[in-house]
C-alpha positions as CSV (number, residue, x, y, z in Angstrom):
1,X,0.0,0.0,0.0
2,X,1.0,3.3,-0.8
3,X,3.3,4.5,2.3
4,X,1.3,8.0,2.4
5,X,-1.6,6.9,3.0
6,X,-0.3,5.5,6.2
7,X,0.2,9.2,6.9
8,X,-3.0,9.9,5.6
9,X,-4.6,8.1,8.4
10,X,-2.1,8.7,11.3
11,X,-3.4,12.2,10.4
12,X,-6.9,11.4,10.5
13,X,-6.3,9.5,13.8
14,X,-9.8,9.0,15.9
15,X,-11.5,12.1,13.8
16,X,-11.7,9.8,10.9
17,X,-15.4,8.9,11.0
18,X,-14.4,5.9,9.5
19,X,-12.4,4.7,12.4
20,X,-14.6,6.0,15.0
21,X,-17.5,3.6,13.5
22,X,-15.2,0.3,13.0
23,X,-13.9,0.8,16.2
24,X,-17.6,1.0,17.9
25,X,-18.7,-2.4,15.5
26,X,-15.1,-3.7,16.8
27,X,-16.0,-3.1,20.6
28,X,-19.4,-4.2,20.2
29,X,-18.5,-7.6,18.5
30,X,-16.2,-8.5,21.8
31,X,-18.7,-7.4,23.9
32,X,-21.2,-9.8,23.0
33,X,-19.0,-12.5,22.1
34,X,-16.0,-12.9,24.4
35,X,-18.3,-12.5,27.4
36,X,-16.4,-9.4,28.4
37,X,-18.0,-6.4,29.1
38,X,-15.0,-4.5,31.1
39,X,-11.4,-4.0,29.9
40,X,-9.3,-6.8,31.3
41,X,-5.2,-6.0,31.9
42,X,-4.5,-10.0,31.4
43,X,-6.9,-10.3,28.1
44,X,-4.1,-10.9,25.4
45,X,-5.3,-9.0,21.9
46,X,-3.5,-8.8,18.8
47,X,-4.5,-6.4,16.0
48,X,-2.8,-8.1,12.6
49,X,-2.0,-5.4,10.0
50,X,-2.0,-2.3,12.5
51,X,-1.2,0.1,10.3
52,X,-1.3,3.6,11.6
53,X,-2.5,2.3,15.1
54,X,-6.4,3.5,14.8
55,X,-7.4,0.0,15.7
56,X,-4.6,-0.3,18.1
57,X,-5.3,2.6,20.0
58,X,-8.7,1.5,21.6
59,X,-7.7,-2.1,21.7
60,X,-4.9,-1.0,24.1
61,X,-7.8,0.3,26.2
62,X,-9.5,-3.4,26.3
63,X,-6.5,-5.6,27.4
64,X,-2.5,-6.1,26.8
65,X,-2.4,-5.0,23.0
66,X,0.3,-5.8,20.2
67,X,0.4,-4.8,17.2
68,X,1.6,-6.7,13.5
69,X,2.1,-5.2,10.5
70,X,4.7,-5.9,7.7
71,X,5.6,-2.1,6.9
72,X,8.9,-0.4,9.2
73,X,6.7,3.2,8.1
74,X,3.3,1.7,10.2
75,X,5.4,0.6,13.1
76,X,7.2,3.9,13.5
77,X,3.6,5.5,13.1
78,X,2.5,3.1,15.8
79,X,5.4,4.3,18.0
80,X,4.9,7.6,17.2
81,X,1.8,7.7,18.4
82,X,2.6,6.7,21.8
83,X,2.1,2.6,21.3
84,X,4.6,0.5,23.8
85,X,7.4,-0.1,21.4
86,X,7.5,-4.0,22.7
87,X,4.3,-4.7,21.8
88,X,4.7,-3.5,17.4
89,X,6.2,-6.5,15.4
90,X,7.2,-6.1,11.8
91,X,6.1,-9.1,10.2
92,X,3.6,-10.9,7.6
93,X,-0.2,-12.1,8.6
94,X,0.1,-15.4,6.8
95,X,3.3,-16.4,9.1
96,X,2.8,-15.2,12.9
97,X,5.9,-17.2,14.2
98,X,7.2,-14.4,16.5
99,X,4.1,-15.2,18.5
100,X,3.9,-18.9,20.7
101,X,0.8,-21.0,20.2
102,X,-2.2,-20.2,22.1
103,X,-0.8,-17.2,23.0
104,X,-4.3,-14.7,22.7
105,X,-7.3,-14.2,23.7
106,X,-8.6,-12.2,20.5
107,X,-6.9,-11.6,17.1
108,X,-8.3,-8.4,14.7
109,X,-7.6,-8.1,11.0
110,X,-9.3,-4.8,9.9
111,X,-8.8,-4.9,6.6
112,X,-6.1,-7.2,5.8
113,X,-7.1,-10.4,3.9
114,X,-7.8,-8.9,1.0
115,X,-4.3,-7.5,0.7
116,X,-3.0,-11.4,1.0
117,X,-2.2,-13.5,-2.0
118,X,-2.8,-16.3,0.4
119,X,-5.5,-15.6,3.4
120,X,-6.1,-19.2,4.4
121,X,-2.3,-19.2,5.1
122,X,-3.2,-16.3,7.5
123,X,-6.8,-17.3,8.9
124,X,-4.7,-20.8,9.3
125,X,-2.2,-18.2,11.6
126,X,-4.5,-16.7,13.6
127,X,-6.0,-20.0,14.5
128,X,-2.5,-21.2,15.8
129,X,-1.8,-17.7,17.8
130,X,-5.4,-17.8,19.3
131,X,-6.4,-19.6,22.6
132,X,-8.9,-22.1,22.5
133,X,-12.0,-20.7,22.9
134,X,-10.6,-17.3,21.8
135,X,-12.3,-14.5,19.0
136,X,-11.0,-13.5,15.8
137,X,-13.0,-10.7,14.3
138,X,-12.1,-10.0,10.7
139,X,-13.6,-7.0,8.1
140,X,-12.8,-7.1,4.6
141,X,-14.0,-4.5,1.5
142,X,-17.2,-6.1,-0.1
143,X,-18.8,-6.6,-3.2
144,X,-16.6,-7.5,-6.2
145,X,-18.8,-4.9,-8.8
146,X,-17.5,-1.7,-6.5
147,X,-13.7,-3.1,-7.5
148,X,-11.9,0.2,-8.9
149,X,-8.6,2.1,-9.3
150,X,-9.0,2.6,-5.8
151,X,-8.6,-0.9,-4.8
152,X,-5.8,-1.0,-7.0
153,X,-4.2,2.4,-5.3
154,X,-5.0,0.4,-1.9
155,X,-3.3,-2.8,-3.3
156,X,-6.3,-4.8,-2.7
157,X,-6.6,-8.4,-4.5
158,X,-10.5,-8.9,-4.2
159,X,-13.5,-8.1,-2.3
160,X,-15.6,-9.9,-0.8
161,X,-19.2,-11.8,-0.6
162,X,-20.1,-12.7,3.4
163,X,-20.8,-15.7,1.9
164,X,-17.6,-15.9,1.1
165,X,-15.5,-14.8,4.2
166,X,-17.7,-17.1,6.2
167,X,-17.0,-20.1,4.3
168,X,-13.0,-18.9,4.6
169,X,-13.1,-18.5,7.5
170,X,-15.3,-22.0,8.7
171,X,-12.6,-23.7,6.4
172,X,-9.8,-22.6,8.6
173,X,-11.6,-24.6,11.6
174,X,-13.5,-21.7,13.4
175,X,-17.0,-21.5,14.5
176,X,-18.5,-18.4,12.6
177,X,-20.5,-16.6,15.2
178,X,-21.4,-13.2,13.0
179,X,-21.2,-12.5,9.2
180,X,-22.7,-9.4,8.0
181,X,-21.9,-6.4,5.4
182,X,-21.4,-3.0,7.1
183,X,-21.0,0.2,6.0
184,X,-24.1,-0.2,4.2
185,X,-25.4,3.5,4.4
186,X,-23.3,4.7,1.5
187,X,-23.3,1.4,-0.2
188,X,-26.4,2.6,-2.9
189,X,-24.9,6.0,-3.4
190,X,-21.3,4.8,-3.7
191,X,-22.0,2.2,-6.0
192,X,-24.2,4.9,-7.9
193,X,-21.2,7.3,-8.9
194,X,-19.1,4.2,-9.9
195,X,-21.6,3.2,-12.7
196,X,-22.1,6.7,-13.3
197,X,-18.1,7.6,-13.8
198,X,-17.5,4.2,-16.2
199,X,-20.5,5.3,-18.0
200,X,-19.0,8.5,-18.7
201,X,-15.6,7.2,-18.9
202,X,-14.0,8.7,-15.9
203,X,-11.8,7.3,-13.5
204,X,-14.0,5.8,-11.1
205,X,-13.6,7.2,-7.8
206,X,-11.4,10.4,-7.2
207,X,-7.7,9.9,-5.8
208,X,-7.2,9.4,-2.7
209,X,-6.1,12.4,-0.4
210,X,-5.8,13.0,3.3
211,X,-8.7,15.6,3.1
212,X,-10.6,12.4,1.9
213,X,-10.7,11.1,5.7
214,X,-11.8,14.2,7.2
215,X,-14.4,16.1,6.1
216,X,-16.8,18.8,7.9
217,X,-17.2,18.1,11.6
218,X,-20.7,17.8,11.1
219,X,-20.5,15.7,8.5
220,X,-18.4,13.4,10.0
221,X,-20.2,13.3,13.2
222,X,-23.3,12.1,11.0
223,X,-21.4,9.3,9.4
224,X,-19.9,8.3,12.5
225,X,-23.4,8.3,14.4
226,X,-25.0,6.1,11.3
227,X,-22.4,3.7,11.4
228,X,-23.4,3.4,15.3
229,X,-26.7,2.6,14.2
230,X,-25.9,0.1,11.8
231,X,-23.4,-1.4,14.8
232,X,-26.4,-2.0,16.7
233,X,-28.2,-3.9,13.3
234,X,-25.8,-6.3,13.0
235,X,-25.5,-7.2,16.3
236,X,-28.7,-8.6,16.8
237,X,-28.7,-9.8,12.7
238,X,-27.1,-8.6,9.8
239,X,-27.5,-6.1,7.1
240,X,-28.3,-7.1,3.5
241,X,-25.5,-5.0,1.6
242,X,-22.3,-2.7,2.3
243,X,-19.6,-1.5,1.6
244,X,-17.4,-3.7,3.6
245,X,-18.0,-7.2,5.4
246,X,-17.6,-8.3,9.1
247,X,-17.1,-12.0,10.5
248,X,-16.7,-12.6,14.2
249,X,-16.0,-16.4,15.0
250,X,-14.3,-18.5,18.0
251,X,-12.0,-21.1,17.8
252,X,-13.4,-24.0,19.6
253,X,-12.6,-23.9,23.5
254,X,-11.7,-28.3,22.8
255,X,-10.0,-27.3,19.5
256,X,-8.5,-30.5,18.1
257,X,-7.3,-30.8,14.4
258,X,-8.6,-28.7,12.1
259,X,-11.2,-30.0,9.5
């Protein structure tokens, strides 16, 4: 990925309306799954693919957090920003061997397999790294007919159908407990200008900037507060379309071999 726009979103931080509202579907996913509803200094989370630390940041808040990613500029980003230097590893999802077996209670990937050339290697990872009976929660970009240049720009590979991540991620030996698209407010409008651009032969969706991450307070606030809505949705079901896809699943607390 482009190393700026690891800048881009260092910048952005916890305005980013974006982050505030993964971070809230993030929080509310462990909430009802791990059985924890207070942060816990011995609960062992690690966030795979950290990048600028937005995910980081809150997780740190919820238990003893580290941090993965396989670019030198996100872990100095990380550090930067005031993450325990100890706790940022530069390495690849798909091979997690600085990390022992069993080792955590939760693993994250916010928008990391579909970066991977291989992500069973990786969902096959987090399984080893995760305690039985611990929670992966996973979000990946959705729908393969919003692919554009700005997947490419991201140096995406695919996006996904939840049909699709669930059966991934089932594969790798977990029990899926939640499979939903999110970010489904903008999904209509959003896939609106993409048809409308290729019909008139444009590039599909503008560049990306930093200003794209933080528009008018207001604005922002309103995006923030419909994602928080939409938090609440899937949580007691799941939303029929979006922008991106979530998965929560546990590896099973007798976890033998893997099917």
């Amino acid at each position: 990925m482009d190393r700026q726009i690891y800048h881009d979103l260092a910048t952005a931080g916890s305005g980013y309306w974006w982050n505030q509202g993964r971070q809230h579907l993030v929080l509310g996913l462990i909430r009802k799954f791990s059985g924890r509803h207070l942060p816990d200094p011995g609960y062992r989370i690690l966030d795979v693919g950290c990048a600028a630390g937005g995910t980081l940041s809150f997780l740190g808040a919820w238990g003893e957090a580290w941090g993965l990613d396989c670019s030198s500029e996100a872990i100095a980003l990380c550090r930067t920003a005031g993450q325990p230097a100890e706790r940022l590893v530069l390495g690849d999802a798909t091979h997690l061997e600085p990390f022992e077996a069993e080792t955590f209670d939760l693993v994250t990937a916010v928008e990391i397999l579909e970066h991977l050339e291989e992500p069973e290697t990786a969902l096959a990872s987090a399984w080893r790294v995760l305690k039985p009976g611990g929670l992966l929660i996973l979000t990946v970009p959705a729908d393969q007919r919003l692919w554009s240049e700005r997947d490419q720009r991201l140096a995406h590979r695919r996006r996904y159908r939840i049909e699709e991540l669930a059966q991934s991620v089932a594969r790798a030996g977990f029990q899926v407990l939640k499979a939903s698209y999110a970010n489904a407010f903008y999904y209509w409008p959003y896939r609106w200008l993409l048809g409308w651009r290729r019909l008139l032969g444009r590039e599909p969706v503008p560049r990306i900037r930093t200003n794209t991450y933080l528009p008018h307070p207001w604005l922002s606030a309103l995006f923030a507060g419909l994602l928080r809505i939409e938090t609440r949705l899937i949580l007691i079901g799941r939303l029929p379309w979006g922008v991106s896809a979530v998965c929560a699943a546990r590896k099973p607390a007798a976890a033998g071999a893997k099917p």
